[in-house]
TORTORTOR-761587 format. One record per residue: chain; x, y, z of N, C-alpha, C, O, CB in turn. Coordinates in steps of 0.2 Angstrom, whole numbers. Atoms other than C-alpha are relative to their C-alpha. Glycine has a CB too. Layout:
! TORTORTOR-761587
{unit = A; n.xx = X; n.yy = Y; n.zz = Z; ca.xx = X; ca.yy = Y; ca.zz = Z; c.xx = X; c.yy = Y; c.zz = Z; o.xx = X; o.yy = Y; o.zz = Z; cb.xx = X; cb.yy = Y; cb.zz = Z}
...
This chain:
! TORTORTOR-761587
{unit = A; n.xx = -3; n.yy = -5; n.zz = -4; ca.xx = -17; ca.yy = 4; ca.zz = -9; c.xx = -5; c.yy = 6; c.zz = -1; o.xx = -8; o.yy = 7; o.zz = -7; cb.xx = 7; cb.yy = 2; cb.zz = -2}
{unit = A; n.xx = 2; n.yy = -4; n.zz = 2; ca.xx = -25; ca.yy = 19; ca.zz = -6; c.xx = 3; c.yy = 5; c.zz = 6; o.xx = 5; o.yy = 3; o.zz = 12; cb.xx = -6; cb.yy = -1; cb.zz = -2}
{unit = A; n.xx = -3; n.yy = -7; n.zz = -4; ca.xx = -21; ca.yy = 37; ca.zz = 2; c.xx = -7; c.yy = 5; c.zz = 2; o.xx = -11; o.yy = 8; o.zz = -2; cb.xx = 6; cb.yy = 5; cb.zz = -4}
{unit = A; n.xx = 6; n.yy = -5; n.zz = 0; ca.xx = -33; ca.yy = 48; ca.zz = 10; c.xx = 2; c.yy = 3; c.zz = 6; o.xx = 6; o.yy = 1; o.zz = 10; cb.xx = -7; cb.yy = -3; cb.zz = 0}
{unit = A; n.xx = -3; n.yy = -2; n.zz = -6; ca.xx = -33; ca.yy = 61; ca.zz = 25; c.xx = -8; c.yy = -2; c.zz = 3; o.xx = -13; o.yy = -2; o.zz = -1; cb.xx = 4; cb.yy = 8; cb.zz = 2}
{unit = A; n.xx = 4; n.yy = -1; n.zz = -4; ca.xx = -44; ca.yy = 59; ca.zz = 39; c.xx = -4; c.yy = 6; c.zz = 3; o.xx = 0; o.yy = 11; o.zz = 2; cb.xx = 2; cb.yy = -3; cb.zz = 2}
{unit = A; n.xx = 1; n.yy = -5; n.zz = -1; ca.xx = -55; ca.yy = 72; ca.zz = 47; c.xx = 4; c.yy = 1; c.zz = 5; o.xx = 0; o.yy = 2; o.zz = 10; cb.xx = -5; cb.yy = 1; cb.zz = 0}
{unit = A; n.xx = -3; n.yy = -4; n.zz = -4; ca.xx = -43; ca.yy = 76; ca.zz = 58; c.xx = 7; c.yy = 0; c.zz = -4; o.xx = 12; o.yy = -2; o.zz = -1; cb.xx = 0; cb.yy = -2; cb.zz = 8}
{unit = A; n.xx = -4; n.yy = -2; n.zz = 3; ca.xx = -30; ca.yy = 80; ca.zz = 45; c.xx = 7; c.yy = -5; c.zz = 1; o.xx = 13; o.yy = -3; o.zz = 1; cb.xx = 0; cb.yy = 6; cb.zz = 2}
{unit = A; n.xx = -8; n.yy = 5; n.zz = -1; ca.xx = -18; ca.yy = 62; ca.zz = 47; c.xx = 0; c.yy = 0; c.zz = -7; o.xx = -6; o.yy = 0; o.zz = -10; cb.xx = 0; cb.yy = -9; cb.zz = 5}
{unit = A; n.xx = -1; n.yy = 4; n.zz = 9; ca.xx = -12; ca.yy = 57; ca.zz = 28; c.xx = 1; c.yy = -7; c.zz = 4; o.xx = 4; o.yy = -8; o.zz = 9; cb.xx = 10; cb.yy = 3; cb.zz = -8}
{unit = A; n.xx = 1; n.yy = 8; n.zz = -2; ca.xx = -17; ca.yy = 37; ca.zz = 31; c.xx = 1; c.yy = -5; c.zz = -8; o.xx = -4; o.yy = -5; o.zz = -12; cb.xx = -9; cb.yy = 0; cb.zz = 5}
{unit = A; n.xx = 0; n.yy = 5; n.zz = 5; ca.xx = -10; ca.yy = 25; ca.zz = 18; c.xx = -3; c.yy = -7; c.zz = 1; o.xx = -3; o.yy = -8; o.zz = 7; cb.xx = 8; cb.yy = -1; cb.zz = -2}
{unit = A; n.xx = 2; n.yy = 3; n.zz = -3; ca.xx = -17; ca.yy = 11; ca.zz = 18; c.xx = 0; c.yy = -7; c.zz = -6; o.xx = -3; o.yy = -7; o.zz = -11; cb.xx = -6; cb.yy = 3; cb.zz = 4}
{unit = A; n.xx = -3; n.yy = 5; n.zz = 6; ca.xx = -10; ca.yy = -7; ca.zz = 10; c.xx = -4; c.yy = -5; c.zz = 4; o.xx = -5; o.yy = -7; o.zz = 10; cb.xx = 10; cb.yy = -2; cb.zz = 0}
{unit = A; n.xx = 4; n.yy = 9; n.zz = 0; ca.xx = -22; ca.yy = -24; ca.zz = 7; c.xx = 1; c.yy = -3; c.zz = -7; o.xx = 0; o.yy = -1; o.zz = -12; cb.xx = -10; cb.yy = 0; cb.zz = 1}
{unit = A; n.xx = -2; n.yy = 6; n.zz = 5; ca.xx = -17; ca.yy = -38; ca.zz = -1; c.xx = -5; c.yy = -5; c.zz = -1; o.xx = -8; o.yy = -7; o.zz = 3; cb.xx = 7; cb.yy = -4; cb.zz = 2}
{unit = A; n.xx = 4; n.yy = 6; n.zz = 1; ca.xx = -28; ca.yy = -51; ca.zz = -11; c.xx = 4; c.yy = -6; c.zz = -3; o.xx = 8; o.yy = -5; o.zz = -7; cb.xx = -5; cb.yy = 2; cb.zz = -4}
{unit = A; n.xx = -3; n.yy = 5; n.zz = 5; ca.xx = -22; ca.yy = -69; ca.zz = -15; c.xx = -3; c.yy = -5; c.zz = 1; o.xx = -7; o.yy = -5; o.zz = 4; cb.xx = 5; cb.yy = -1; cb.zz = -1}
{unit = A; n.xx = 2; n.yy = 5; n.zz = 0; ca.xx = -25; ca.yy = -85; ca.zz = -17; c.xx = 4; c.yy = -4; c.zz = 5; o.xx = 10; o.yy = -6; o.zz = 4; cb.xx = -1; cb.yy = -1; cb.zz = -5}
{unit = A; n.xx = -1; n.yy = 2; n.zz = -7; ca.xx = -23; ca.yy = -94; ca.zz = 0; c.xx = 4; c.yy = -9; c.zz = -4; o.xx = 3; o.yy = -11; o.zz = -9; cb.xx = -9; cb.yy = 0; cb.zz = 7}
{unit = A; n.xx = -5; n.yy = 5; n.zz = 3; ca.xx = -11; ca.yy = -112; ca.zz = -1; c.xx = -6; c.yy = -9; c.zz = 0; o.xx = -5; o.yy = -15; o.zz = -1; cb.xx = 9; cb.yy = 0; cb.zz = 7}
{unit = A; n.xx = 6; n.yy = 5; n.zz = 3; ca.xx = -31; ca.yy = -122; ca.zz = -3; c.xx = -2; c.yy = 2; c.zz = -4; o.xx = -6; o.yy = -2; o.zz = -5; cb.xx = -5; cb.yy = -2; cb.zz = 3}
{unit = A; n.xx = 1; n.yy = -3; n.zz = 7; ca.xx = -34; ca.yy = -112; ca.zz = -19; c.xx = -7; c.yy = 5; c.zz = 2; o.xx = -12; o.yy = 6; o.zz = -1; cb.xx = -1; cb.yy = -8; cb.zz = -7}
{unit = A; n.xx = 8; n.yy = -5; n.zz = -2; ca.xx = -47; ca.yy = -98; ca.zz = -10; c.xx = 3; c.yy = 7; c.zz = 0; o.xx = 9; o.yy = 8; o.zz = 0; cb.xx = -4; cb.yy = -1; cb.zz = 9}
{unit = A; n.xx = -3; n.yy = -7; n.zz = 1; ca.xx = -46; ca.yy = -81; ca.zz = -12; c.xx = -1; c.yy = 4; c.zz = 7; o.xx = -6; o.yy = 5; o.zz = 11; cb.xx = -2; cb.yy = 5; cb.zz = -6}
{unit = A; n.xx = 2; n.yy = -4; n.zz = -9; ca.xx = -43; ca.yy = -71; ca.zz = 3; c.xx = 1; c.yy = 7; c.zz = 0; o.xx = 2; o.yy = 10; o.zz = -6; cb.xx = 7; cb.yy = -3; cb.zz = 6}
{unit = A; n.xx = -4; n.yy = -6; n.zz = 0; ca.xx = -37; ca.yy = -55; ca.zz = 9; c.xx = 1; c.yy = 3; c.zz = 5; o.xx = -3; o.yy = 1; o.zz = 9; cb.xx = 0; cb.yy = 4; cb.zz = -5}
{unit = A; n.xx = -1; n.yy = -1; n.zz = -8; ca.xx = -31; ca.yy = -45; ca.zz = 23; c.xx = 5; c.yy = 8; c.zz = -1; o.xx = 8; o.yy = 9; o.zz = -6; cb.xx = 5; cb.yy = -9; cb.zz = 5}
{unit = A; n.xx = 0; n.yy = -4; n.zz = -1; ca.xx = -27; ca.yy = -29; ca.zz = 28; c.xx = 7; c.yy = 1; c.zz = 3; o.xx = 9; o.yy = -1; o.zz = 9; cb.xx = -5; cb.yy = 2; cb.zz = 3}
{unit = A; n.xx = -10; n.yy = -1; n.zz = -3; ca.xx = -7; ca.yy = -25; ca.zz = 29; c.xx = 2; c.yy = 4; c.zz = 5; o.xx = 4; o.yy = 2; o.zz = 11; cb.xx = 7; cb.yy = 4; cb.zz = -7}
{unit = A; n.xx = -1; n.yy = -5; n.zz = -6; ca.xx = -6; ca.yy = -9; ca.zz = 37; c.xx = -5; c.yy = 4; c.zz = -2; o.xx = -7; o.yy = 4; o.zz = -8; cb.xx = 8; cb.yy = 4; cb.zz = 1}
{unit = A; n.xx = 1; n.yy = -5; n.zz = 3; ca.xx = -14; ca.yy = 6; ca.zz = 38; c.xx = 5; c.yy = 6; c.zz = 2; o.xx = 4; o.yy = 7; o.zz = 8; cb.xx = -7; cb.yy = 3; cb.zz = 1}
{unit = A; n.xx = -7; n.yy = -6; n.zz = -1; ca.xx = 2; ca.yy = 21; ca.zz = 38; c.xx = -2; c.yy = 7; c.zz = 1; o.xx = -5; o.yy = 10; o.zz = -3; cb.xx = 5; cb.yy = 0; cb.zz = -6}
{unit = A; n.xx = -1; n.yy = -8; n.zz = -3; ca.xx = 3; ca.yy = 37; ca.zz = 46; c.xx = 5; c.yy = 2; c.zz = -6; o.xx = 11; o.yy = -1; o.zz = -7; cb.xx = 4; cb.yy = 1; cb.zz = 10}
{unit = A; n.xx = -4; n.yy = -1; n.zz = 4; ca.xx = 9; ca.yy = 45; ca.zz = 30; c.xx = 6; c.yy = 5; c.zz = 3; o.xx = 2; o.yy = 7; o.zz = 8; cb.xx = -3; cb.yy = 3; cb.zz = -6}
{unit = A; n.xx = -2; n.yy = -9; n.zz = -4; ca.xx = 21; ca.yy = 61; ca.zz = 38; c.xx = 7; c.yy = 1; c.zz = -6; o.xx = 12; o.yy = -1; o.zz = -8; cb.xx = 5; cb.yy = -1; cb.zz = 11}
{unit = A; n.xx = 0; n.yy = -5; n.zz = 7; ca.xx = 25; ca.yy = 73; ca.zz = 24; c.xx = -3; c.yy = 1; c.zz = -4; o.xx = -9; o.yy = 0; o.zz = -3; cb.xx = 5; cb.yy = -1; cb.zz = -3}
{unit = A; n.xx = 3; n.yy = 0; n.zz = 9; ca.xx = 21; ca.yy = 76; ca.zz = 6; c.xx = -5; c.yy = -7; c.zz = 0; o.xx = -5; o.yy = -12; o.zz = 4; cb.xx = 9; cb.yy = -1; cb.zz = -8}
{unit = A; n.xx = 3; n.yy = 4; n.zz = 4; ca.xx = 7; ca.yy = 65; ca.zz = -3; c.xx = 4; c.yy = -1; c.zz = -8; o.xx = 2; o.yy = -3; o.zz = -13; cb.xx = -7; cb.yy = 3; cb.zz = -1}
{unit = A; n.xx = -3; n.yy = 3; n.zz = 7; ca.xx = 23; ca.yy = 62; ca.zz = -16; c.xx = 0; c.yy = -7; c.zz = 0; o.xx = -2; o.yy = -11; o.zz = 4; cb.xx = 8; cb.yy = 2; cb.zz = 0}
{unit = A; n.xx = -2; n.yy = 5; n.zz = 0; ca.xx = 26; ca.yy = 47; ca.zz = -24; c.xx = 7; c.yy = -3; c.zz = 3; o.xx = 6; o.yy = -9; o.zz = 3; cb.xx = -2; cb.yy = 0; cb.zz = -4}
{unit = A; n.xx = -7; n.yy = 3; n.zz = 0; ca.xx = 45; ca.yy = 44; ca.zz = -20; c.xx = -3; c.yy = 1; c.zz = 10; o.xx = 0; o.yy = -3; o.zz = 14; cb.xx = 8; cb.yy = 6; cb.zz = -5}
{unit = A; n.xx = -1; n.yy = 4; n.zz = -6; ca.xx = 38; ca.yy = 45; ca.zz = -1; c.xx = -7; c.yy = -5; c.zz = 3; o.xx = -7; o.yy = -7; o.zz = 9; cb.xx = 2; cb.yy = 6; cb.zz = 4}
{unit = A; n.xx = 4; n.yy = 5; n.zz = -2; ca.xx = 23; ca.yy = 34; ca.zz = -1; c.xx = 1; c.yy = -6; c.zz = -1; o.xx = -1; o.yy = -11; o.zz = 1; cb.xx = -5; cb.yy = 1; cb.zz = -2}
{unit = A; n.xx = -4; n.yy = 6; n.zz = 2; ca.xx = 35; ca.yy = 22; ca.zz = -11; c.xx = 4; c.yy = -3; c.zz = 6; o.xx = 6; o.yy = -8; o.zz = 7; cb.xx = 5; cb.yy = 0; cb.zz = -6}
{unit = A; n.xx = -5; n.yy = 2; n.zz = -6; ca.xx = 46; ca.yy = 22; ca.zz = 5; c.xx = -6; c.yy = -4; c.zz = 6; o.xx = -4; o.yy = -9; o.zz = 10; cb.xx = 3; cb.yy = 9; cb.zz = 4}
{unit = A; n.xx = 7; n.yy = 4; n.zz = -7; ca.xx = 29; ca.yy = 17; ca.zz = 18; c.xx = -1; c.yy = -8; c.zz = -4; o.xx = 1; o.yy = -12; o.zz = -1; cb.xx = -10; cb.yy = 6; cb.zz = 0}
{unit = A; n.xx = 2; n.yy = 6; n.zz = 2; ca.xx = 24; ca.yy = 3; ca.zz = 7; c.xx = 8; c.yy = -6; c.zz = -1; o.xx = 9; o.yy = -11; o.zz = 2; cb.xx = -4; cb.yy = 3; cb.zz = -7}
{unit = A; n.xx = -4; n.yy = 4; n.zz = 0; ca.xx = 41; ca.yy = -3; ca.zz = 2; c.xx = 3; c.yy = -3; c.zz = 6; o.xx = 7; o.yy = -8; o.zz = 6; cb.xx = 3; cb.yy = 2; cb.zz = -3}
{unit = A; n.xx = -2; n.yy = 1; n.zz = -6; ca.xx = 43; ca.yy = -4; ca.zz = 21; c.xx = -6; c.yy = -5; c.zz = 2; o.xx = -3; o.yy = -9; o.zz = 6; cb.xx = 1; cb.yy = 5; cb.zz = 3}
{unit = A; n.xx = 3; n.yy = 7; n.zz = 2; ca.xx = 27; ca.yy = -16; ca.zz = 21; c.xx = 2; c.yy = -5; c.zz = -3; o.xx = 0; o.yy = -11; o.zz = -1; cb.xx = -3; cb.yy = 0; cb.zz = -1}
{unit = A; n.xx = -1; n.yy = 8; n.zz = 1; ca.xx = 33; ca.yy = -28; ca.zz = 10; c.xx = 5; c.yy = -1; c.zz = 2; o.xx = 6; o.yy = -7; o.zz = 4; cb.xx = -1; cb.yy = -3; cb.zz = -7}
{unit = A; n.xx = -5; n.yy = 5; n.zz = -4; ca.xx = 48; ca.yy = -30; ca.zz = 17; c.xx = -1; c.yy = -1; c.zz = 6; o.xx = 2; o.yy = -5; o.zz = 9; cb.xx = 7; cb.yy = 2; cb.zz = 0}
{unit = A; n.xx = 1; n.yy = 2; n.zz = -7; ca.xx = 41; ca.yy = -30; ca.zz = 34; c.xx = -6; c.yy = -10; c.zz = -1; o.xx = -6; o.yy = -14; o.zz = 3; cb.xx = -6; cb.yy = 10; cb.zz = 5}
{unit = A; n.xx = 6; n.yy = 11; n.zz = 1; ca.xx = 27; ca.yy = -50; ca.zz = 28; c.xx = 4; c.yy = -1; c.zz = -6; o.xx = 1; o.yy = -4; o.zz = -9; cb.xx = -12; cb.yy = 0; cb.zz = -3}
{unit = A; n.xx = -7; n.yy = 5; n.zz = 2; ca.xx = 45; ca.yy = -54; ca.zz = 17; c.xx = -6; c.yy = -1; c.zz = -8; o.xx = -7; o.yy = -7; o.zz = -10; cb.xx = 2; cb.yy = -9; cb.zz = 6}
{unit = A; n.xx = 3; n.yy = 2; n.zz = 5; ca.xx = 34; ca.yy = -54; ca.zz = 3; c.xx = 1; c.yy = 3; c.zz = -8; o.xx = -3; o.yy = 3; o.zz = -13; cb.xx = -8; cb.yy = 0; cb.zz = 2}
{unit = A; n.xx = -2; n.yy = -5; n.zz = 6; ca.xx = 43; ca.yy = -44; ca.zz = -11; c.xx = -2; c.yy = -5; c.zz = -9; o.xx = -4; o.yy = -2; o.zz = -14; cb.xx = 12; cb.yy = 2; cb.zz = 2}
{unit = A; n.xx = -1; n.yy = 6; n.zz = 4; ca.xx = 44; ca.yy = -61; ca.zz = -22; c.xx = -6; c.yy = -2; c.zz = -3; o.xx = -7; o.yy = -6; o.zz = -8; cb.xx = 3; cb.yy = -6; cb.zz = 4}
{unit = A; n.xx = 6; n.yy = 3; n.zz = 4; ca.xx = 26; ca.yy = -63; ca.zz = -24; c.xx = -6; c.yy = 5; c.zz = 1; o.xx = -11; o.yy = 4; o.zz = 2; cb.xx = -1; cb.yy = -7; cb.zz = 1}
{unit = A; n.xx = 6; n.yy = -4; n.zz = 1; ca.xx = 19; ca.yy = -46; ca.zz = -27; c.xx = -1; c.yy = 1; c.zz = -7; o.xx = 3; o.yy = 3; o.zz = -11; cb.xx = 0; cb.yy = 8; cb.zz = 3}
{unit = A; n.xx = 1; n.yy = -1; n.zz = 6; ca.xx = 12; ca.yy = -46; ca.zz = -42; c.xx = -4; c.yy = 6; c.zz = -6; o.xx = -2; o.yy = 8; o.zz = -11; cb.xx = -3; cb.yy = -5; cb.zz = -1}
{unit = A; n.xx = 4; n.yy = -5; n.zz = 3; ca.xx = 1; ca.yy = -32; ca.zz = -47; c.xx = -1; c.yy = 6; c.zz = 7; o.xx = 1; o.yy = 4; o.zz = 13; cb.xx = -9; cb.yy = -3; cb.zz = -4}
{unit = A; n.xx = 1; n.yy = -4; n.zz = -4; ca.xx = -3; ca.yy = -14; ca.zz = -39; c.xx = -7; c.yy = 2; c.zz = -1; o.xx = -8; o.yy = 4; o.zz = -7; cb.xx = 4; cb.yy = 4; cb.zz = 0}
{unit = A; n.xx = 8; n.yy = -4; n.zz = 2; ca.xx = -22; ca.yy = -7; ca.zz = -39; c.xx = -1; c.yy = 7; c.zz = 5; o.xx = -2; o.yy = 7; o.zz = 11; cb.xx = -7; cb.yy = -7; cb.zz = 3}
{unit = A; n.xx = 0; n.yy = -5; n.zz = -3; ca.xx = -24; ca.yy = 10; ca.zz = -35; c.xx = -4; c.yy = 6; c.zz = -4; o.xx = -4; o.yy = 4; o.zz = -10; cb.xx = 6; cb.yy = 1; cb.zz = 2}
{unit = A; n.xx = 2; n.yy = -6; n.zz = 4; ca.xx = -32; ca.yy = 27; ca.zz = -43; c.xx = 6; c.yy = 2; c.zz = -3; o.xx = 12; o.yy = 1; o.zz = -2; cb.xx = -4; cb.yy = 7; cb.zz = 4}
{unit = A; n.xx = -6; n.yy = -3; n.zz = 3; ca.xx = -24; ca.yy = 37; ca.zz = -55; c.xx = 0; c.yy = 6; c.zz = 1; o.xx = 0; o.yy = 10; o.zz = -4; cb.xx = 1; cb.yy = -1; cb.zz = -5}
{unit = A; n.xx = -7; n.yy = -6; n.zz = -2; ca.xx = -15; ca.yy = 50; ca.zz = -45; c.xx = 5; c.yy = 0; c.zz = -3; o.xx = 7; o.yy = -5; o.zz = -5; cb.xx = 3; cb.yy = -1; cb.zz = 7}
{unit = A; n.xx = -9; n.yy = -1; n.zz = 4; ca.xx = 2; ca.yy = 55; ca.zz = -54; c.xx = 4; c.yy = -2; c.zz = 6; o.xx = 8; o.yy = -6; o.zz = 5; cb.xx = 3; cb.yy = 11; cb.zz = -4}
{unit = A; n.xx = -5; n.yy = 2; n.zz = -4; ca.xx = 10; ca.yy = 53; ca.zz = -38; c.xx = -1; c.yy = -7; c.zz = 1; o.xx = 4; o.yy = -10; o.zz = 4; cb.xx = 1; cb.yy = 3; cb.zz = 5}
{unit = A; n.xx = 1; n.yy = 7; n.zz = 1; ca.xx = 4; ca.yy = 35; ca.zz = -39; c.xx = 4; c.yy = -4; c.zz = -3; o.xx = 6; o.yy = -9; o.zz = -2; cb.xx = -5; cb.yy = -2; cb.zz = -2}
{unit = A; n.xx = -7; n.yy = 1; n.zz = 5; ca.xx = 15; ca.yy = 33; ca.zz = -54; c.xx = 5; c.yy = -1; c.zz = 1; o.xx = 8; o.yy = -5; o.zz = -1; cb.xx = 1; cb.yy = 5; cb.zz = -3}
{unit = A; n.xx = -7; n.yy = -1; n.zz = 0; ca.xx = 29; ca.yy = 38; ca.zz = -48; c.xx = 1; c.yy = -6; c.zz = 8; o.xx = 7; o.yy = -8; o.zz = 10; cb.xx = 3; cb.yy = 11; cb.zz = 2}
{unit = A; n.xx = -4; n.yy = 5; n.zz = -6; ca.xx = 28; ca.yy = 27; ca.zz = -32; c.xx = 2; c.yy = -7; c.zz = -2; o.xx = 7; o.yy = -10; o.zz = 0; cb.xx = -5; cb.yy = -1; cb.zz = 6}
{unit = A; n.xx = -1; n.yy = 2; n.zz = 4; ca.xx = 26; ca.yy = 13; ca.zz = -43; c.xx = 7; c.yy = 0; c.zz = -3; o.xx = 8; o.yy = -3; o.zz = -9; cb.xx = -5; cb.yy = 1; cb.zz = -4}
């Protein structure tokens, strides 16, 4: 995951998943990129994301998060 604005001042989250595909390859693919709207908190970038994995059902097999260490990263975590 990562967060950033664009130059025209959107906050754009933006969720990619890597894994290993069901012939044993590593893939990976670009979930969303999100229109953040509000704060760059963590309690509301956990709301955008947690609304991707429940949107590809995949809650069961996220296993790790990779991201900078922002404090609000933390807290979305």
């Amino acid at each position: 995951m990562d967060l950033w604005t664009s130059p025209n001042y959107l906050a754009i989250l933006g969720v990619i998943s890597h894994y290993i595909s069901e012939t044993g390859e590593l893939q990976q693919a670009v979930l969303s990129l999100l229109k953040l709207d509000g704060p760059h908190s963590g309690v509301n970038m956990a709301s955008s994301v947690l609304g991707v994995i429940k949107d590809y059902g995949i809650a069961s097999k996220v296993g790790y998060f990779m991201m900078d260490n922002a404090e609000s990263n933390d807290t979305m975590i």
